[in-house]
C-alpha positions as CSV (number, residue, x, y, z in Angstrom):
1,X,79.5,113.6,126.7
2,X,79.3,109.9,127.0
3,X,82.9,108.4,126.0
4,X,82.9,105.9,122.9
5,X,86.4,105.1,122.1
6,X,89.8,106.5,123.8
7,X,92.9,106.1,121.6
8,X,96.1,106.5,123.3
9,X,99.5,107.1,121.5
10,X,103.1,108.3,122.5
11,X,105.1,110.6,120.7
12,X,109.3,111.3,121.2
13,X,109.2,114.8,119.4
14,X,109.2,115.5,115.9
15,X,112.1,113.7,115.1
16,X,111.5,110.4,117.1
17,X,108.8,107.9,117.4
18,X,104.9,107.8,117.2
19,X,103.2,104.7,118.9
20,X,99.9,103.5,120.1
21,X,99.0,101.5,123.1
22,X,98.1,98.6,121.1
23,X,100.9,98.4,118.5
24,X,98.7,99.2,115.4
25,X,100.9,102.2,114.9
26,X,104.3,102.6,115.2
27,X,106.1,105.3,112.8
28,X,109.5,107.2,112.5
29,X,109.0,111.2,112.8
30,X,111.0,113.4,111.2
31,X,110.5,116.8,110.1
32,X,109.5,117.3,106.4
33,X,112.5,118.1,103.4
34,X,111.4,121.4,103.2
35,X,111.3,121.9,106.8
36,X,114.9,121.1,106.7
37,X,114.2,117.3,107.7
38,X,115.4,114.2,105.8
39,X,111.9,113.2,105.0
40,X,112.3,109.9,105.8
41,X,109.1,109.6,108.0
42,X,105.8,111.3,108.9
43,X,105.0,114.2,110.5
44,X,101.7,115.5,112.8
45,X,100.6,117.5,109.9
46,X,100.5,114.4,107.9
47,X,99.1,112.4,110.6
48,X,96.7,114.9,111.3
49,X,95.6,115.3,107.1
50,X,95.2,111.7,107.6
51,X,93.0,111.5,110.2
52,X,91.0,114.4,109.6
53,X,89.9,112.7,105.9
54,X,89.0,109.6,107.3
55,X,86.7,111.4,110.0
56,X,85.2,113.9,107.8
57,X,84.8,110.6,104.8
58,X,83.2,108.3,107.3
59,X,80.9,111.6,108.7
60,X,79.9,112.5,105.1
61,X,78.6,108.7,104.7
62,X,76.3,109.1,107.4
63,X,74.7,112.4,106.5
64,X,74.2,111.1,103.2
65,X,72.7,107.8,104.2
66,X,70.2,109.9,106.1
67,X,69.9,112.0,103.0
68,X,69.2,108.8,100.9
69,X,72.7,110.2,99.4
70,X,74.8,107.3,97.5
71,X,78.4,108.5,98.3
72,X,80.1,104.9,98.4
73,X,82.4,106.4,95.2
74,X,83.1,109.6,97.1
75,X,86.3,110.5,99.0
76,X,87.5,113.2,101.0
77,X,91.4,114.8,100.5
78,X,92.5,116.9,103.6
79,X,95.4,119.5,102.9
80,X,96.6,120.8,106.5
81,X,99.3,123.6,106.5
82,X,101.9,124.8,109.0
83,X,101.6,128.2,109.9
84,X,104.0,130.5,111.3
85,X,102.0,133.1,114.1
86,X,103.4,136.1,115.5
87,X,105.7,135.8,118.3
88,X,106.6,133.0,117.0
89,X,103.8,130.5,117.6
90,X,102.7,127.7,114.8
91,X,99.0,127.2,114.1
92,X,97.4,124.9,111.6
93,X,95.0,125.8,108.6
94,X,92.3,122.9,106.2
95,X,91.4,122.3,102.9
96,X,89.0,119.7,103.0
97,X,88.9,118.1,98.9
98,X,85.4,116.1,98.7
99,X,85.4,114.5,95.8
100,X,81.7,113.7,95.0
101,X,79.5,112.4,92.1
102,X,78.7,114.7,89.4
103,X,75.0,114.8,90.6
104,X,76.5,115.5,93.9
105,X,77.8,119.1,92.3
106,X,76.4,122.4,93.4
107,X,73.9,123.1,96.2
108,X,73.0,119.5,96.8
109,X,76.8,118.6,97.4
110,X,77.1,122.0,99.4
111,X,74.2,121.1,102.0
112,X,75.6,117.1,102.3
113,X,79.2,119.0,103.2
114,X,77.7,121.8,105.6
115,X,75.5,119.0,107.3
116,X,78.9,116.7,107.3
117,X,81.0,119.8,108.8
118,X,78.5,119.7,111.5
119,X,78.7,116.0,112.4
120,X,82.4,115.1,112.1
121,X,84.4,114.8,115.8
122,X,87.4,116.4,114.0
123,X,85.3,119.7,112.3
124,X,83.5,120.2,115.9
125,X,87.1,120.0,118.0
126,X,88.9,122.1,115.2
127,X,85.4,124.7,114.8
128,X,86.7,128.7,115.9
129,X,90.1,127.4,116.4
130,X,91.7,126.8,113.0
131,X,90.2,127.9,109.1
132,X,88.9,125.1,107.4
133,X,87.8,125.6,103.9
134,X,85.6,122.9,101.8
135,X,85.7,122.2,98.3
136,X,83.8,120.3,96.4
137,X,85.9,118.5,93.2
């Protein structure tokens, strides 16, 4: 692997703080209401949702510009979810929302998300680790 880009950010828990290097990002953790938290900040599974959209978005814009694809009114909704595990372990599960042109619908949108699922950093580190579904709206 040749690196491109290292982001570094520091975390106090999951009811703390969340910080980068550079000061970009700086945000109150707290666990979610329904959690038992007040809700009055993020959460890794929120930060996570967010991340993994943008990645897979900016992934499905490449494939399709190699596809000759016009996605520019596209957008891609991530849904991660808290799992409990036995022995009492938490693992993570994705719903990945793509929200593509009408033409986009069926096969042709199927084969642009496949080839996407195999480009995007996030899909490749989360592959045989955690179920990720796509759906095409």
């Amino acid at each position: 692997m040749k690196p491109i880009y290292t982001a570094v950010a520091t975390s106090v828990g999951r009811e703390g703080r969340s910080f980068t290097d550079d000061g970009k990002l700086d945000l109150n953790m707290t666990f979610p209401q329904s959690m038992g938290g007040n809700g009055e900040g993020t959460n890794p599974e929120q930060l996570f949702a967010a991340g993994y959209s943008a990645c897979f978005a900016s992934a499905m814009q490449l494939v399709a510009k190699q596809q000759g694809v016009d996605v520019s009114e596209a957008s891609v909704t991530a849904e991660v979810t808290l799992n409990s595990l036995d022995g009492g372990a938490f693992g993570l599960s994705v719903v990945l929302r793509a929200e593509l042109p009408e033409e986009l619908h069926g096969e042709k949108g199927k084969a642009l998300l496949d080839a996407t699922h195999l480009v995007c950093p996030y899909s490749n580190a989360t592959r045989g680790n955690i179920p990720v579904e796509i759906v095409v709206e």
